[in-house]
LOLO-556526 format. One record per residue (C-alpha): x, y, z. Coordinates in steps of 0.5 Angstrom, whole numbers, plus 2048, in hexadecimal, padded with zeros to 3 digits. Each point is the difference from the previous one (the first is absolute). Layout:
# residues N
XYZ/...
//
This chain:
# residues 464
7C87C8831/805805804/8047FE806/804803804/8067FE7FF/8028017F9/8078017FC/8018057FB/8068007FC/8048067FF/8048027FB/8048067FF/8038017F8/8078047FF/8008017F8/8067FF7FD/8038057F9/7FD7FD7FA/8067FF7FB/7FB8017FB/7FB8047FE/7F98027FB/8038097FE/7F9803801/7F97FE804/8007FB805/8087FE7FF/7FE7F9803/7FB7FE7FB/8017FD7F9/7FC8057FB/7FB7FD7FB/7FD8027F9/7F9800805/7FF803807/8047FE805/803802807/8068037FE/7FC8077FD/8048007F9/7FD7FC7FA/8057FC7FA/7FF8057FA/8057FD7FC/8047F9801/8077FE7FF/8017FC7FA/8007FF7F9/7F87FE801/800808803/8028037F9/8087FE801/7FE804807/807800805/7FD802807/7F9801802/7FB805801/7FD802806/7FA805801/7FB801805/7FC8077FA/804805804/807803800/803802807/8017F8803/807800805/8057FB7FB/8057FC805/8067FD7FF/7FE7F87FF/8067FE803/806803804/8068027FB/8038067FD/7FE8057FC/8038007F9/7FD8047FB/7FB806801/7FD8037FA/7FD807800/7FA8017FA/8018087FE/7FF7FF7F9/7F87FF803/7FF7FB7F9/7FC7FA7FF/8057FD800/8047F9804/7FF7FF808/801807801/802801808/8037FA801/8047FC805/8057FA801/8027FC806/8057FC800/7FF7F9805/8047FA802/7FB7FB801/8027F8803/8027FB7FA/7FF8057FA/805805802/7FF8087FD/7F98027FC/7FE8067FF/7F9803802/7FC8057FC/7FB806800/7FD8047FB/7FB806800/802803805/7FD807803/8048067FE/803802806/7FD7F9805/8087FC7FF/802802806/8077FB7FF/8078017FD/8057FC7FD/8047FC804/7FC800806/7FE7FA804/7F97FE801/7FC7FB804/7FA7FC7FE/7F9804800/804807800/7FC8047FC/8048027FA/7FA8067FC/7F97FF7FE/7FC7FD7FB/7FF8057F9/7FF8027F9/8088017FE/8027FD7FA/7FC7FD7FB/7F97FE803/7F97FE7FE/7FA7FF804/7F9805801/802802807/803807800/806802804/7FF808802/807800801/8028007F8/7FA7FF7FD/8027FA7FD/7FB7F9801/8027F9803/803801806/8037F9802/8077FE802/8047FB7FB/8047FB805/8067FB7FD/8057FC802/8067FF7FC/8057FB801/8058047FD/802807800/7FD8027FA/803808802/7FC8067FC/7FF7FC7FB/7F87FE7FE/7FE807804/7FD8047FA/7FD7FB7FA/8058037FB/8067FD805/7FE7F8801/8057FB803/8047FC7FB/7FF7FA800/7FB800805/7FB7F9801/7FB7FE805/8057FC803/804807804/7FA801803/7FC7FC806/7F9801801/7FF806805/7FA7FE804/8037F8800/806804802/7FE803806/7FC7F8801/8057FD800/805803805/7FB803805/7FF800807/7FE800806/8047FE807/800801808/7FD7FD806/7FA7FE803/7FF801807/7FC7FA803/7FD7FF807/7FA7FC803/7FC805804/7FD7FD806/7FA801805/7FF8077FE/806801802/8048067FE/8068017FA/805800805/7FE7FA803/8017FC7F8/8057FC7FE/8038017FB/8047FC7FA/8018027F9/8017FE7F8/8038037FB/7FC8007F9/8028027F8/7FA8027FC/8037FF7F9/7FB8037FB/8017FB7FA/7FC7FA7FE/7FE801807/801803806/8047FC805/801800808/8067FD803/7FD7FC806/8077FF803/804803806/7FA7FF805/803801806/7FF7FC805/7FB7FC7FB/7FB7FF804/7FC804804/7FC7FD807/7FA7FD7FE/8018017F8/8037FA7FC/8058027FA/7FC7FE7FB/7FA804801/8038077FF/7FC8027FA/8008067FB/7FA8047FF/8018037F9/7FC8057FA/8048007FA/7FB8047FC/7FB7FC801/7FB7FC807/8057FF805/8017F9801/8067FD805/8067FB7FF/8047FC805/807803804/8057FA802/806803803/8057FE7FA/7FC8007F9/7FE8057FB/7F98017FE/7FE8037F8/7FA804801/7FC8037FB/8028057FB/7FD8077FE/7FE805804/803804807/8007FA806/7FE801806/8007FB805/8007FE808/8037FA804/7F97FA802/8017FC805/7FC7F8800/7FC800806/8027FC805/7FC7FD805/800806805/8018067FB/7F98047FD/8028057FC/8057FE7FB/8028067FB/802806800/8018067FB/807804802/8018077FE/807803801/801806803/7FF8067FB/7FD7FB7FA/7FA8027FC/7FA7FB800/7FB8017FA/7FB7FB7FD/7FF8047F9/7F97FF7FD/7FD7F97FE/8007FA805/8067FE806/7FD7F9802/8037FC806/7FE7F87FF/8027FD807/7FF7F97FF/8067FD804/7FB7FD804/7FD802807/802807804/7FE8067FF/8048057FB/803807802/8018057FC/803807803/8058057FD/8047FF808/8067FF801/8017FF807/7FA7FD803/7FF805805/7FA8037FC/8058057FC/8038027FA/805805800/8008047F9/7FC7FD7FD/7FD8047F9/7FC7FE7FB/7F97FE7FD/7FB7FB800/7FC8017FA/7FC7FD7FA/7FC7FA802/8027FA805/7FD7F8800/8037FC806/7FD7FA801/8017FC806/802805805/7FF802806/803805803/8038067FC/805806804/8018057FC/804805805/8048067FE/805805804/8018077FE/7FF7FF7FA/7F98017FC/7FD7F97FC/7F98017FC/7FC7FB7FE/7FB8017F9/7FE7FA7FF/7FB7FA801/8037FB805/7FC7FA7FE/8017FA806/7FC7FA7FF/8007F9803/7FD7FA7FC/8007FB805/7FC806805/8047FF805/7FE802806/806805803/800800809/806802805/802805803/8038047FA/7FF8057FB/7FD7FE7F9/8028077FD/805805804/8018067FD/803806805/805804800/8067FF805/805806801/8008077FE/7FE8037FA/7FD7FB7FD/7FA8007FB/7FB7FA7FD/7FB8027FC/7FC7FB7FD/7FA8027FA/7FE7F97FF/7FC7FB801/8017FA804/7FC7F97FD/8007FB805/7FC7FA7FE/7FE7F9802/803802807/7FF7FF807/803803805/7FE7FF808/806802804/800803808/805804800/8038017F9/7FD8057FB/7FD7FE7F9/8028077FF/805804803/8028067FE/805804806/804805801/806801803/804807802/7FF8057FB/7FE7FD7FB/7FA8007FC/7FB7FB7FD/7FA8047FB/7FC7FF7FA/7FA7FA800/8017F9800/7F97FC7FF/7FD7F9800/7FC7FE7FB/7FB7FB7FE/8017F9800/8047FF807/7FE7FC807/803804804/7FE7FF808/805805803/8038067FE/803805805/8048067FE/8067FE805/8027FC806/800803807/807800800/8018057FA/7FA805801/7FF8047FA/802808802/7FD8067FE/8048027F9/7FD7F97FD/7FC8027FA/7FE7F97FD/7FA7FF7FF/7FD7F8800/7F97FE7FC/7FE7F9802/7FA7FD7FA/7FD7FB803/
//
């Protein structure tokens, strides 16, 4: 049930640089042999399992992917292939790094694209610097074609060497003396072991409606370690509590390649969250006697929000309060810059409010967003259930999906089963449509204090 007077945690993420990172796809996550969220698959190993293979091979059947820097460091070889043989690495690059408790090691990247290597030797890079692209230089082997020579395989071949092994082991004729296994480091475990992700979280307790201005607000640091587990360090709270919240009840809501699930927060201890996958997470607070709303999905400012294909499920299971999800940042009904997609199909059990503003900046939704409660709780208040709008200039919603509720009843007076709002200049279009197997008693465009305006183009279908 709603009241009015409510809580809602606020949190704001200031990233630090990674010291580590994956060179292609989505440099946060850990490529695999299958499909992941890091774009780029394993086509080879390392190890003497993997043919005596020293590095990795990463491939997504395409030539052209952006290759980066793993780590920050010095370029100390760059090899041009002119010969345009099958033969060796081809276009190659190698990165010095002084990485903490191992000293200097050298990174690798071969089968570059004739005239993508856009470093030199000597020159210092930092991490994610975009070295050259994926290709077919060298000796390849695979069914894709590259148009840019012709040759097939497209993948960059990725090492770590624990040593300068030189120009040594750059063609097959030209093998490193008395090279072992034991000079090089897996690359992908590499990148694992020495990753992460720092800042600050900005937190505050919102109260009454009231305004961002209005919030007080505290901090805590955190370490986001992509090893044998991701690792939030819940120290520097400052102060450690906030009015009304116990230090104990600050709680991660996280997805690490898989349902999001949450883990406590104490003010001086780190928590290891499940490895794999890229995380996403937010601050919950426990309820508290006179709080309603508990959770609250923070976006930073310029952040991309997108839920890719296949099921993003909530489970709120900390009891009783009503659960929020939102991509604000100021608790004022805004979310400035805020780019992204909302697609592919959503399962969110036991929500009862779902706020996905945007500001000056397009967000499309293509899927199916499925809401469902077992228990048919019966939703009353002054609220909105789903509040769609647009706030600010230039934004764009456009949904081409359905919304499945089920096993609902909502008999609210002022509040909205459905509000769908527009603010300034911005614009709503495309359908969102009701299907069969609601309980629906009330639906409304928009409550009197947001009135539709005359560029509104969304269209609402009630099935009953």
């Amino acid at each position: 049930m709603f009241v009015k007077t409510c809580l809602i945690l606020l949190c704001v993420l200031r990233a630090g640089m990674a010291q580590c990172v994956y060179p292609v796809g989505n440099t946060r996550v850990r490529p695999t042999q299958s499909a992941s969220g890091n774009g780029y698959l394993i086509k080879q190993g390392f190890g003497p399992d993997s043919n005596g293979h020293t590095g990795v091979d990463l491939a997504n059947g395409q030539e052209g992917g952006e290759v980066r820097a793993a780590c920050q460091g010095t370029v100390v070889e760059v090899r041009i292939d002119t010969s345009g043989k099958n033969q060796g690495f081809g276009n190659m690059v190698r990165i010095s790094h002084q990485i903490t408790g191992i000293g200097t090691i050298y990174s690798q990247y071969g089968h570059l694209k004739n005239g993508s290597v856009t470093v030199a030797t000597g020159q210092s890079v930092d991490v994610n610097t975009v070295i050259g692209n994926v290709d077919c230089s060298g000796y390849t082997l695979g069914k894709t074609i590259c148009p840019s020579n012709g040759k097939k395989g497209p993948h960059l071949h990725f090492a770590i060497q624990l040593i300068n092994r030189g120009g040594c082991g750059y063609l097959p004729d030209s093998r490193c003396p008395n090279d072992t296994f034991s000079l090089y480091y897996d690359p992908l475990q590499f990148v694992a072991d020495h990753s992460a992700q720092s800042g600050t979280l900005s937190i505050g307790a919102l109260l009454d409606g009231k305004r961002w201005p209005d919030t007080g607000m505290t901090q805590l640091n955190y370490t986001i370690v992509n090893s044998n587990g991701q690792s939030l360090n819940g120290t520097g709270i400052v102060p450690t509590t906030i009015a009304g919240v116990a230090p104990d009840s600050y709680k991660l809501l996280y997805s690490s390649g898989g349902p999001a699930a949450f883990t406590g927060i104490s003010p001086s201890a780190t928590q290891t969250l499940v490895a794999g996958g890229a995380l996403s997470y937010t601050l919950h607070f426990s309820s508290s006697p006179t709080s309603q709303i508990t959770a609250f999905l923070a976006s930073t400012t310029n952040s991309v929000i997108s839920f890719g294909g296949g099921q993003f499920t909530f489970q709120h299971n900390q009891g009783p309060g009503d659960f929020v999800i939102t991509s604000d940042i100021n608790g004022d009904g805004s979310a400035a810059g805020l780019t992204g997609t909302i697609a592919g199909a959503f399962t969110i059990g036991n929500i009862t409010q779902i706020n996905p503003n945007v500001q000056q900046a397009p967000v499309t939704g293509t899927g199916t967003l499925t809401i469902t409660d077992a228990g048919g709780v019966s939703l009353t208040g002054t609220v909105d259930f789903l509040d769609i709008e647009t706030v600010g200039t230039g934004g764009t919603l456009d949904s081409a999906g359905l919304l499945n509720v089920t096993n609902m009843v909502y008999s609210g007076t002022n509040g909205d089963l459905l509000k769908l709002a527009k603010y300034g200049t911005g614009v709503i279009v495309g359908v969102f449509q009701f299907v069969p197997g609601k309980t629906v008693t009330d639906l409304k465009n928009a409550p009197a204090d947001s009135p539709l305006q005359t560029s509104f183009a969304a269209s609402v279908t009630s099935v009953q």
